[in-house]
N, C-alpha and C positions, 0 to 999 in steps of 0.2 A: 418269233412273236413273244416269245417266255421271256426270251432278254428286255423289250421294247414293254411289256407288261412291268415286270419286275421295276424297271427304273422308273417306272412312272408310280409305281405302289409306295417307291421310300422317296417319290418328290412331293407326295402327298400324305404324311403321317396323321393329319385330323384337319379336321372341317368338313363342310359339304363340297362331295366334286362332282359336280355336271359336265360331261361326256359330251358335248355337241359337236355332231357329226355335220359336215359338210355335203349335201345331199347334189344329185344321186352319187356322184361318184364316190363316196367314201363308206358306203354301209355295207358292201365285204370286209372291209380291211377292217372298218368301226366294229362290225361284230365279234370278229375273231380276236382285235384288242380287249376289248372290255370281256370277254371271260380268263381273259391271261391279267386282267387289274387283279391286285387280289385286298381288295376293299369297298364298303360301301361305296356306291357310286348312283348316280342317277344320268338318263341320257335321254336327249332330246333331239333334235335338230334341228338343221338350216337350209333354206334351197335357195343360192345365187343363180346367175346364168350372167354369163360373159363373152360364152362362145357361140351360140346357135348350134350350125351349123357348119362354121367356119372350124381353120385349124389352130386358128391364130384368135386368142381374146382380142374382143371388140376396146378392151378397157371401158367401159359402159357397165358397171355393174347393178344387177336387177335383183333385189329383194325379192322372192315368191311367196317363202314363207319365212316368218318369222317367231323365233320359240316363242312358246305359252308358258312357259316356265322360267318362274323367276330367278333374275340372277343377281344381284345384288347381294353382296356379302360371300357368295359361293367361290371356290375354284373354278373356272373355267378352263376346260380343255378342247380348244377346238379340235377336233380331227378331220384332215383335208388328205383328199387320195397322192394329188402332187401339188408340190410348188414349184411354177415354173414362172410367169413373169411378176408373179407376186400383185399385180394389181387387183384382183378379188379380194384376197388376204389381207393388202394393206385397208382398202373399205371395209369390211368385215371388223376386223380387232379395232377398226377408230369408231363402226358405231356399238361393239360389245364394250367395247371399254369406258364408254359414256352412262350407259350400263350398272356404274360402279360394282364388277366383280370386285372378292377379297385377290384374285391373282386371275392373273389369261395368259394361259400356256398353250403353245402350239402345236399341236402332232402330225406330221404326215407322212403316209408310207410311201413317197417317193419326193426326189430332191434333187432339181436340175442347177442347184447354185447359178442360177442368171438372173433372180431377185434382186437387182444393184438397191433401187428403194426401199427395199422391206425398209420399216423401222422398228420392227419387233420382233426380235430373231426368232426361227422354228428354233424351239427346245428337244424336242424330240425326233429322230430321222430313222426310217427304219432301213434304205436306200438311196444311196447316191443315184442319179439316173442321167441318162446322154439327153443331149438336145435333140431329142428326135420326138416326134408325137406316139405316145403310147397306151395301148388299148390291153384290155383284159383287167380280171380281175376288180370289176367297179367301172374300170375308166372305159369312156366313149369315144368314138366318132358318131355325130349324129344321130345317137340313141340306138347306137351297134357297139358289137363287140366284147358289152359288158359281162356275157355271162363263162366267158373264156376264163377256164382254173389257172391261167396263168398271163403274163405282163409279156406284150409284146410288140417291137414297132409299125406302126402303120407303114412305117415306109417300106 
């Protein structure tokens, strides 16, 4: 985490940076990042859903909530637990980026490279990860799993 802190502290030498975290699955891994940034920062978040219940995103993405904090002119730093078919992500960065952030940088701690559409590459990866569905540490099945100290597959 000091590594994945560090480079994100000298990708961001001045301005405002807002932290938005990608809710639920990403407020382990967002918490324990943003005390390894070592800069002002501010954070907020975001709640999509794409999955339910299923294993497999719906491609349907649902806004739940959406920040109250303005972004306009800021760094944005999304942070997302994983990137795996990138259809959230790619909704997400097209309506932050209408937004006019000063920049929208990616974060996420894990990274199944099966994203062929992304059009805004993750900047930041804290793990490469297998095509299998994984729980612990944030991520879910069906609002399980989450509070496991460690990453592991359902299968």
């Amino acid at each position: 985490m000091k590594a994945l802190g560090d480079e994100i502290t000298a990708a961001y030498p001045d301005g405002e940076l807002l932290v938005l975290g990608l809710l639920k699955g990403s407020f382990i891994f967002l918490s324990d990042l943003v005390r390894a940034i070592h800069r002002p920062l501010q954070v907020d978040f975001l709640v999509a859903s794409s999955y339910g219940d299923a294993m497999v995103s719906s491609g349907m993405v649902r806004l739940l909530y959406d920040p109250e904090t303005q972004l306009e002119g800021k760094h944005i730093l999304l942070v997302e637990d994983i990137v795996d078919s990138g259809r959230t992500l790619q909704q997400l960065v097209e309506l932050l980026g209408e937004r006019k952030p000063r920049s929208l940088g990616i974060c996420a701690l894990l990274h199944k490279h099966i994203a062929s559409h992304l059009k805004h590459p993750v900047r930041f990866v804290g793990f490469d990860a297998p095509h299998e569905f994984l729980v612990g540490y944030g991520l879910d099945h069906a609002e399980n799993f989450r509070h496991l100290p460690y990453v592991a597959s359902l299968q």
